[in-house]
C-alpha positions in Angstrom: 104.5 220.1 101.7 104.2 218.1 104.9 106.3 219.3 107.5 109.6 217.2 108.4 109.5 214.9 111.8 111.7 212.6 113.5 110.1 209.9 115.9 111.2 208.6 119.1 109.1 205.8 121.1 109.8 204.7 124.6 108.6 201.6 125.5 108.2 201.8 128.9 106.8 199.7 132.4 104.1 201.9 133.1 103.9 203.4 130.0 104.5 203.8 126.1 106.2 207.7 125.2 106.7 209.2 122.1 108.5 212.4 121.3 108.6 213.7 117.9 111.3 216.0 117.0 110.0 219.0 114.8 112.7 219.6 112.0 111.7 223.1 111.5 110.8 224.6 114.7 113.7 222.6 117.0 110.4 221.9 119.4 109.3 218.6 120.9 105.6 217.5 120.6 105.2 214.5 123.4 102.5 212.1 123.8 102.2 208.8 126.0 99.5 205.6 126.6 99.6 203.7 130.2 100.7 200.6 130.4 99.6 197.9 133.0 101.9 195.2 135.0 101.3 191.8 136.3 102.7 190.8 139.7 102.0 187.2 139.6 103.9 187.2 143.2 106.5 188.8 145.1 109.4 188.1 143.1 107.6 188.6 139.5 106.8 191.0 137.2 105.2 190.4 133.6 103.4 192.2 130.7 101.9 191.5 127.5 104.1 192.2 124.8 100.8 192.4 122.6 99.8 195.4 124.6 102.8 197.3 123.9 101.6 197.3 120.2 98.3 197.9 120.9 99.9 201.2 122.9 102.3 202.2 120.3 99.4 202.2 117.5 97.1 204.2 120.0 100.2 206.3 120.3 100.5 207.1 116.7 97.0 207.8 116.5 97.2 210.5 119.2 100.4 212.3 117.7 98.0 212.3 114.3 95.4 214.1 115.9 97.4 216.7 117.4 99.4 217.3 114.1 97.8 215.7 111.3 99.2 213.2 108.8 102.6 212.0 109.5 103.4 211.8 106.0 106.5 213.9 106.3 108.0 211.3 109.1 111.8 210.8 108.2 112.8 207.8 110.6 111.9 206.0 113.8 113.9 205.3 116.6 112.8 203.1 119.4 113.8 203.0 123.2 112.8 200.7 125.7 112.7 199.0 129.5 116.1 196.8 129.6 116.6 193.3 130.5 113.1 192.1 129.4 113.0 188.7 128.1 110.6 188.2 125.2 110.2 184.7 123.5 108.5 184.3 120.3 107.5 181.7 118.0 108.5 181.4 114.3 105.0 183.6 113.2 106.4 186.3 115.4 104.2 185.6 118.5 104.9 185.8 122.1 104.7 182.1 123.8 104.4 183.5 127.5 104.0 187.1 128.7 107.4 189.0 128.6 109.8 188.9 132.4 110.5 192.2 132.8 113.5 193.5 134.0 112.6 194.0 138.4 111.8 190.2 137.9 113.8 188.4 140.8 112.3 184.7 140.7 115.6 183.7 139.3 117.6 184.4 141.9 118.8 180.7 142.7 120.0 181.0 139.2 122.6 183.2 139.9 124.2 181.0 142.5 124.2 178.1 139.9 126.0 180.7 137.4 128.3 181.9 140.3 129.0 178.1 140.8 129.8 176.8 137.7 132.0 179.9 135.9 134.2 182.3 138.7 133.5 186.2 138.8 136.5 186.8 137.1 135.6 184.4 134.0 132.4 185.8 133.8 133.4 189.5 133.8 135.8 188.3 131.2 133.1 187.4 129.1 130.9 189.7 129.7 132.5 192.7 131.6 129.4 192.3 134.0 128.6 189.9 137.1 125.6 187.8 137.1 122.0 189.7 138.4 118.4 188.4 138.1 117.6 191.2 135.5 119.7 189.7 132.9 118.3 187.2 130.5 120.5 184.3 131.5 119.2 183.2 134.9 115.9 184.2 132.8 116.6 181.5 130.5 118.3 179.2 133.5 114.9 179.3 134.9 112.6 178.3 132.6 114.5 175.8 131.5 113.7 173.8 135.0 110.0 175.3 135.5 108.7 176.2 131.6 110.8 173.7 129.3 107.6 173.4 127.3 107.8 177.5 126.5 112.0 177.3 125.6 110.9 174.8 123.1 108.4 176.5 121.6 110.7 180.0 121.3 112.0 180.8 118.0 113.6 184.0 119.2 114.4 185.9 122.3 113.8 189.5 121.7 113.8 193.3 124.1 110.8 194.5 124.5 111.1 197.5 122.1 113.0 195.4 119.7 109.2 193.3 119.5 108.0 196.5 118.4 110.9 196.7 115.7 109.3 193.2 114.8 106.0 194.7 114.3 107.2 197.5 112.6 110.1 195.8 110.4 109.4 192.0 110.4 113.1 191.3 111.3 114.3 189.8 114.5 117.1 192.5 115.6 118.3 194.1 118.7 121.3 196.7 118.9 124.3 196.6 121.3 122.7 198.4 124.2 120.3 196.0 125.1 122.1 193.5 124.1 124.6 194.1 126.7 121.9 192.9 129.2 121.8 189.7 128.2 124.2 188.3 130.0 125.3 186.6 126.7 127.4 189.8 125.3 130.6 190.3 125.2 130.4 193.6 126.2 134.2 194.8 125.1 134.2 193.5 121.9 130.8 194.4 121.3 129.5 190.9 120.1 127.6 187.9 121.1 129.8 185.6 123.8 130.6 182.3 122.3 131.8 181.5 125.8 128.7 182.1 127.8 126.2 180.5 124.7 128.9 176.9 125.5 129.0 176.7 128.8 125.6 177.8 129.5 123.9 175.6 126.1 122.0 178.9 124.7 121.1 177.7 121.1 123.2 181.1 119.4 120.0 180.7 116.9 117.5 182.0 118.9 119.4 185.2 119.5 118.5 188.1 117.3 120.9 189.9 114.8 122.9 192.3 117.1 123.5 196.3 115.4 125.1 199.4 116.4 122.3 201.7 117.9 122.4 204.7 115.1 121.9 201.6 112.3 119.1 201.2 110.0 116.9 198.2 111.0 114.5 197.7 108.6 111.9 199.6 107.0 107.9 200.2 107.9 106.4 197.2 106.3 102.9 197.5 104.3 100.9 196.1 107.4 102.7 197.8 109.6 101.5 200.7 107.9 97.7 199.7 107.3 98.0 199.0 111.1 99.5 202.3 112.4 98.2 204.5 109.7 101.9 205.7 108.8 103.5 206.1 105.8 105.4 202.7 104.5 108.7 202.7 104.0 109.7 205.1 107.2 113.4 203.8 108.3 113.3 202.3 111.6 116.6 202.7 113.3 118.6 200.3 116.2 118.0 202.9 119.3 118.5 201.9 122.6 117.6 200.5 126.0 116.3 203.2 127.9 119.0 204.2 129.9 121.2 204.3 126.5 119.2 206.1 124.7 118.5 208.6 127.9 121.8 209.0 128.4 122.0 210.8 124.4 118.3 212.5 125.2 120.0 214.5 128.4 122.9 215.0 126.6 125.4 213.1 128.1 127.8 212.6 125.0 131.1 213.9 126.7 133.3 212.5 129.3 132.3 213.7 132.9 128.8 214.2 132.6 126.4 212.4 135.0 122.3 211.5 134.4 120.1 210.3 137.1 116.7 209.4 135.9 114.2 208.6 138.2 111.0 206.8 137.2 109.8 203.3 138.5 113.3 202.8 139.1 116.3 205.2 139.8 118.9 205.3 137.1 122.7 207.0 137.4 125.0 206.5 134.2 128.2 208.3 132.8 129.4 207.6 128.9 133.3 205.8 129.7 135.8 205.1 127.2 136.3 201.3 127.5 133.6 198.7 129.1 135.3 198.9 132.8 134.5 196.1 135.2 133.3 196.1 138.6 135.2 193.0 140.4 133.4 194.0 144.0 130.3 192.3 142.4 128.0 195.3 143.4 125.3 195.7 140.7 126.6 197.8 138.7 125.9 197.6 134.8 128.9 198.1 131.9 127.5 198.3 129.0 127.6 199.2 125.1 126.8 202.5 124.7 124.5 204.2 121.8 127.6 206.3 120.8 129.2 203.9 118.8 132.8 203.1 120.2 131.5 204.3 123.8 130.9 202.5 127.3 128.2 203.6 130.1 128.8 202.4 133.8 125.3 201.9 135.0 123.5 201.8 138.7 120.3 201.0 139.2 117.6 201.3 142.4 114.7 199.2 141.7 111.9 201.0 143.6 113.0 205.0 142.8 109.9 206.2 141.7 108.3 203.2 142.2 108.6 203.7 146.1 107.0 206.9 145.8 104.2 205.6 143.9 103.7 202.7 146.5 103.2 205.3 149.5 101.0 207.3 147.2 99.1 204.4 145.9 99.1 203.3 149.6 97.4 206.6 151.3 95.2 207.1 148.1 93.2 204.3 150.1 92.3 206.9 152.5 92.3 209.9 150.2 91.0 209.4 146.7 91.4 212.8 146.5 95.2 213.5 147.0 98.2 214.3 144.2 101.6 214.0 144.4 101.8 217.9 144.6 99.7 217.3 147.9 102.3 214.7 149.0 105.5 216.6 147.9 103.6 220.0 150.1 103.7 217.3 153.4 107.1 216.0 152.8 108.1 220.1 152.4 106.5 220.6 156.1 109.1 218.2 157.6 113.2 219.8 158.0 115.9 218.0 156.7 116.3 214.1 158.0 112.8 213.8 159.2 113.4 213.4 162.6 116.2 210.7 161.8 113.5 208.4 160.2 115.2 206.4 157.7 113.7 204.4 154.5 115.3 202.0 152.7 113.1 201.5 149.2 114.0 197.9 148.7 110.7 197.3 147.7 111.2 194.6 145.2 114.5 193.2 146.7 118.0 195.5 145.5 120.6 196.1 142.2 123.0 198.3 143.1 124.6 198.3 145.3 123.7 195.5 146.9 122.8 192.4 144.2 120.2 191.2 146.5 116.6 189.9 145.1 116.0 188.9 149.2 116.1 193.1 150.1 112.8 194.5 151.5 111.6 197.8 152.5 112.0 199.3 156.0 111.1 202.5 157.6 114.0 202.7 160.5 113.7 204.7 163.9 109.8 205.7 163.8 109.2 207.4 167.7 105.7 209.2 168.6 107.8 212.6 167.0 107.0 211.0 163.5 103.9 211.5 161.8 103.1 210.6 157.8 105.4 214.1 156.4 108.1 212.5 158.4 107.3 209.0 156.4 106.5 210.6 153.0 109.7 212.7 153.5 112.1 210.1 154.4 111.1 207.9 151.1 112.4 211.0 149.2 115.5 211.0 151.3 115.7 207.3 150.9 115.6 207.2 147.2 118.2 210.1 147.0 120.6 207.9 149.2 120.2 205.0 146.7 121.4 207.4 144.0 124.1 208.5 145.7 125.2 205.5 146.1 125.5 204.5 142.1 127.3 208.0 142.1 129.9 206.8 144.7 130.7 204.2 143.1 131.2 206.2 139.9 133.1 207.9 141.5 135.4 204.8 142.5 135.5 204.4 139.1 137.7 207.8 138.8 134.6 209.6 136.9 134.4 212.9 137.6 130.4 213.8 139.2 130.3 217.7 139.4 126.6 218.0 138.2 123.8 215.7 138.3 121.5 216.2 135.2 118.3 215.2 136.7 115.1 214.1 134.9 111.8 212.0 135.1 108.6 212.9 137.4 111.2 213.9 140.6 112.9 216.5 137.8 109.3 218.6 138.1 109.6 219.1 141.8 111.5 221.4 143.8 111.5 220.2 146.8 113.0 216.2 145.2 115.9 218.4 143.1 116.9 220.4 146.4 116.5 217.2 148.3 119.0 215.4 145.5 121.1 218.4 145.4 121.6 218.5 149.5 122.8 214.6 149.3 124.6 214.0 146.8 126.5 217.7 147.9 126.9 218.5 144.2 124.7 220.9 141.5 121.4 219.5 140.3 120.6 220.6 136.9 116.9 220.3 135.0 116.6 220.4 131.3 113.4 220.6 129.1 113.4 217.1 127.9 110.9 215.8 129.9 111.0 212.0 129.0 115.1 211.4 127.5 114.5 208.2 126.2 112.3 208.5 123.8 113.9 211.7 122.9 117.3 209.8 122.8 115.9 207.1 120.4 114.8 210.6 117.9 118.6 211.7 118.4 119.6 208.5 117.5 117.7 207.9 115.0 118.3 211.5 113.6 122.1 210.6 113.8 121.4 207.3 111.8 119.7 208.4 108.9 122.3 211.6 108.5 119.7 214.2 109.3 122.2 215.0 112.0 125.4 215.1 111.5 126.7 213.8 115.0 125.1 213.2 118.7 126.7 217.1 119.9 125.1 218.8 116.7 121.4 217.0 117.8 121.9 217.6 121.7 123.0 221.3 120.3 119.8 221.9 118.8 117.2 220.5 121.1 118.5 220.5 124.9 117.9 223.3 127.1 119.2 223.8 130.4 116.0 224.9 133.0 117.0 224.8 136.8 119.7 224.6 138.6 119.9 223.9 142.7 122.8 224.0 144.8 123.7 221.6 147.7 122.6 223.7 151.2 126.4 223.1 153.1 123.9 222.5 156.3 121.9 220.2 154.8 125.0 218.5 153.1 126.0 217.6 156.7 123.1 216.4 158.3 122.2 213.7 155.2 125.7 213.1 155.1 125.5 211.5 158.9 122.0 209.9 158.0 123.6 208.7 154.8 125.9 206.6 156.5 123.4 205.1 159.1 121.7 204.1 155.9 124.5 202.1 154.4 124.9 200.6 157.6 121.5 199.7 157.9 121.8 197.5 155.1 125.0 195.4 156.7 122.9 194.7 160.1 119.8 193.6 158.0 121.0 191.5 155.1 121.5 188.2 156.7 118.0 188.3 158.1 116.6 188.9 154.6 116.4 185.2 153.0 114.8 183.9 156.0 112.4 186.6 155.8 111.1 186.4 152.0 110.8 182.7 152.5 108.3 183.5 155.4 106.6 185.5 153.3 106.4 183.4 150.5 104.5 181.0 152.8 101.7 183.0 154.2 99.1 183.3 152.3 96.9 186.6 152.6 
């Protein structure tokens, strides 16, 4: 008898995950294939939604040859990078490579929305206010620049829900994702009629919205002859990633706080209602994967992906070097290095600050620096993002006692005491190394009644690992730096535009 499995896929930026629950043994077998990105210019970002398929069946191909046939596979459940526009034809097929989420070339866009519907309207619509992520100034765009591509789309689609396509044939999304659409009506859970009027978004090129634990579809025939599973699988709605992570680390009760920190920096809490943020400062409300549940949402841009910038940057001069090599500098350097302060706005700002214009600095470098300081500060910059999303959380009246920390920064020491001495508050580790994809297997467990509820699956797979403490001392010292860092922001932000424009006109 082939033994029992439930599969979650994460469809990533720089990568496609999978983690595939063993029914038997409670254990998680986890596999992944890299994805590249396109960078067409400073504001964009792009992928081929055909490679994600190409990745998800070289996926399945590598679970099977650590495990054998995956004949016993009892659902799917799919996960993936939010706010990515995908437009397909009526065969199914993409008619420009996806935008991707840290896209910012519609930022005009957001001053024509702004312009023509007030804050207030909007959040009324939509419980969120306008950012470049969000399909709608997507959509604004290419309407002036790529009218040609609108009318050739049949269907706007999230990435993973283009792997439901693949996997299903139907054109569906669930409410997570949906949410980032700036076309949702959030609090009632339901496509806006409002927005699709005033904005002249054809409501038939939408997809079917679901609740996340629903069953999409089933594994077509080619589907199967492509991936080499079993036809017939259930695929289930999932989530966006940050949904569906939220349920992986177990945040299904009121007070609980994630932070995820890969390419970008994540920090979410389940709420009761969709709340609104009427200081317009990046935050996300949005359908949770609990059906009947919220999440309040902040986001960095460049978390992880800041890191991986200095890395990539001094891999130039040492082919040789790892991040463990990096995080052993950074660990050289006290607390603060030496007041040097990084901002990681390396692909312009969400939260707090709703600003596609936001670049990078490294503040206060003297002759005392040297690279630790730099590769340290970037650490301590990317923690004072976080805490930012946490403050405003925290505005919010959500309680923040522990941080549930997880991505590549959950593996090292030295970024969870770092976290910990910031945000002055416990950091805790689990063993769910990637939660989204796990998430989507939760959910997807939940959907098809393996599971009886989101606590029973969290229950059975998620396992508290570290825990680090805030250092009082260290608490004090970030806690001056931390405000010279928010400040930082307020002297620089009306030099920004005139900056990016310069920028944009020299030519390298």
């Amino acid at each position: 008898m082939s033994k029992k499995y439930i599969l979650g896929v994460d469809l990533g930026t720089s990568s496609i995950k999978a983690s595939l629950l063993d029914l038997e043994t409670r254990s998680i077998l986890r596999e992944s294939v890299e994805l590249s990105v396109s960078y067409p210019d400073s504001f964009s970002a792009e992928q081929n939604p055909e490679d994600w398929w190409k990745g998800f069946c070289k996926l399945i191909s590598q679970l099977k040859s650590r495990v054998g046939d995956l004949d016993g596979l009892s659902a799917i459940g799919l996960s993936g990078q939010m706010l990515g526009l995908v437009l397909l034809d009526e065969k199914g097929n993409p008619v420009r490579p996806c935008i991707l989420w840290c896209d910012q070339r519609s930022y005009r866009e957001i001053e024509e929305i702004k312009e023509k519907v007030s804050l207030e309207e909007l959040l009324e619509y939509t419980a969120n206010t306008p950012l470049t992520g969000y399909w709608l100034p997507k959509i604004l765009w290419l309407k002036k620049h790529e009218p040609r591509v609108l009318a050739q789309t049949f269907k706007m689609l999230f990435p993973k829900d283009f792997l439901r396509l693949k996997l299903t044939g139907n054109f569906t999304t669930e409410v997570s994702d949906a949410s980032s659409s700036f076309l949702f009506d959030v609090a009632h859970r339901t496509w806006s009629k409002e927005m699709m009027d005033i904005f002249q978004v054809d409501p038939a090129t939408l997809p079917q919205v679901v609740e996340s634990p629903e069953i999409t579809g089933y594994l077509t025939e080619e589907a199967a002859r492509e991936t080499g599973l079993p036809a017939g699988i259930p695929v289930v709605g999932g989530g966006g990633d940050q949904s569906s992570g939220g349920i992986g680390l177990g945040v299904v009760y009121p007070g609980l706080v994630s932070c995820v920190l890969g390419t970008s920096g994540v920090v979410m809490a389940q709420t009761e209602e969709a709340k609104m943020d009427h200081e317009n400062r990046g935050l996300h409300s949005f359908c949770y994967s609990v059906p009947g549940k919220w999440f309040l949402m902040g986001c960095t841009l460049a978390a992880g992906g800041s890191y991986q910038w200095i890395f990539n940057s001094l891999t130039k001069l040492d082919e040789n070097l790892s991040f463990d090599k990096l995080n052993s500098l950074a660990g050289e350097v006290s607390p603060g290095s030496k007041g040097l302060i990084f901002l990681p706005y390396l692909i312009g700002e969400r939260t707090p600050h709703s600003d596609p214009n936001a670049r990078g600095v490294f503040f206060g470098l003297s002759y005392e620096h040297d690279i630790r300081h730099m590769i340290r500060s970037v650490i301590e910059g990317v923690a004072f993002s976080q805490r930012e999303s946490v403050e405003i959380l925290k505005s919010f009246s959500l309680t923040a006692q522990k941080l549930t920390l997880s991505g590549g920064a959950a593996r090292s020491p030295l970024w969870c005491q770092i976290m910990a001495d910031v945000m002055g508050m416990e950091v805790e580790t689990t063993n769910i190394e990637d939660p989204a994809s796990t998430g989507a297997a939760f959910i997807a467990g939940v959907g098809t009644g393996i599971f009886n509820s989101f606590s029973q699956v969290c229950e059975n797979f998620i396992q508290p690992l570290e825990h680090y403490q805030a250092i009082d001392s260290h608490f004090e010292r970030y806690q001056a730096l931390f405000e010279k860092y928010r400040a930082l922001y307020r002297v620089l932000r009306d030099f920004y535009p005139d900056f990016t424009s310069l920028q944009q006109e020299i030519i390298d």
